[in-house]
N, C-alpha and C positions, 0 to 999 in steps of 0.2 A: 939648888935654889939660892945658896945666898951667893953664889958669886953673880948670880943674872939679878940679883935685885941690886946688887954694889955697880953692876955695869948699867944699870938704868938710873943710877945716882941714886941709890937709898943706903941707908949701913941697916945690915941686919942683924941688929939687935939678939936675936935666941938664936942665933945658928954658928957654925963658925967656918968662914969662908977657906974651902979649900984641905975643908978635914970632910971624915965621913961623918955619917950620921949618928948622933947616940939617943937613945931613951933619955924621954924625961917626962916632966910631969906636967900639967897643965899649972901650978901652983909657980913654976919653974919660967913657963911661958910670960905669964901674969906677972909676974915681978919684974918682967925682964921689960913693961911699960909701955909696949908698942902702941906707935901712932896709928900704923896702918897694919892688917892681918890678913895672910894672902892665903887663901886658901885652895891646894893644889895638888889634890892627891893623885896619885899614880893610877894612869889607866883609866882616869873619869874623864866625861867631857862635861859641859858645860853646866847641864841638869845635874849629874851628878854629885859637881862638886858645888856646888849652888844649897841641894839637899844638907850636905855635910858643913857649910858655911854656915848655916841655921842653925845647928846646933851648936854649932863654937861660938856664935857671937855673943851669947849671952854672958859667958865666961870675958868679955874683952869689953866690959861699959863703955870708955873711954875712946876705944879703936873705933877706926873705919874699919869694917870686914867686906873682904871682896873673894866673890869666884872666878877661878881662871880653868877654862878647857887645858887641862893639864895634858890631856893625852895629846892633845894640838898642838901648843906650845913651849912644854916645856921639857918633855919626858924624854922626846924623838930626838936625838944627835941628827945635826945639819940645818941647811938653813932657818927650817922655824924656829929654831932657838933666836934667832933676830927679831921674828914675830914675837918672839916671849916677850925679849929685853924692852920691844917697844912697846908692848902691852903694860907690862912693869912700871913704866917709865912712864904712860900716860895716866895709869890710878897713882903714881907720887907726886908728879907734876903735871897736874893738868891745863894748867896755866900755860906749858910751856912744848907740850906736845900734843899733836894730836890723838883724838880717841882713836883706839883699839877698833877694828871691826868689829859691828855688829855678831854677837852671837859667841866670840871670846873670853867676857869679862862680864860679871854684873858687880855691882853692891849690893851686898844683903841688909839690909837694917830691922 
């Protein structure tokens, strides 16, 4: 994930690009001050991570929280990984790219 959100122009802030995954803690998350929280877990699509977005927002005041069909775009090696990036890149900069297909992405609030 953080390198597809560095290639949609965002710095990802709690992750670290191009290393693996490690534990941590929501206290961990929270300090680390995100603008924006993408929320994309393995194997959900859209509903699902939508469901799971709703519980994480309240822990983020300040963020935007959004769901991303993770199993659609982000999880598969090959092209949809282009649908991620642009996806990515439409909830950072929306000003400057188009939205995401219907049914990819929401905001949760």
């Amino acid at each position: 994930m953080p390198d597809l959100v560095r290639s949609a122009g965002g710095n990802p802030v709690a992750a670290r690009p191009g290393a693996r995954s490690v534990q941590t803690t929501w206290q961990e998350l929270s300090d680390a001050a995100p603008d924006v929280v993408l929320v994309t877990p393995c194997g959900f699509q859209l509903d699902g991570a939508t469901r799971q977005a709703e519980t994480v927002a309240p822990r983020f005041p300040g963020a935007a929280v959004w769901a991303i069909d993770a199993d659609g775009l982000v999880v598969r090696p090959g092209p949809r990984l282009v649908d991620g990036v642009e996806a990515i890149a439409a909830i950072l900069h929306p000003d400057a790219v188009p939205e995401p297909p219907v049914g990819t992405v929401a905001r949760v609030v």
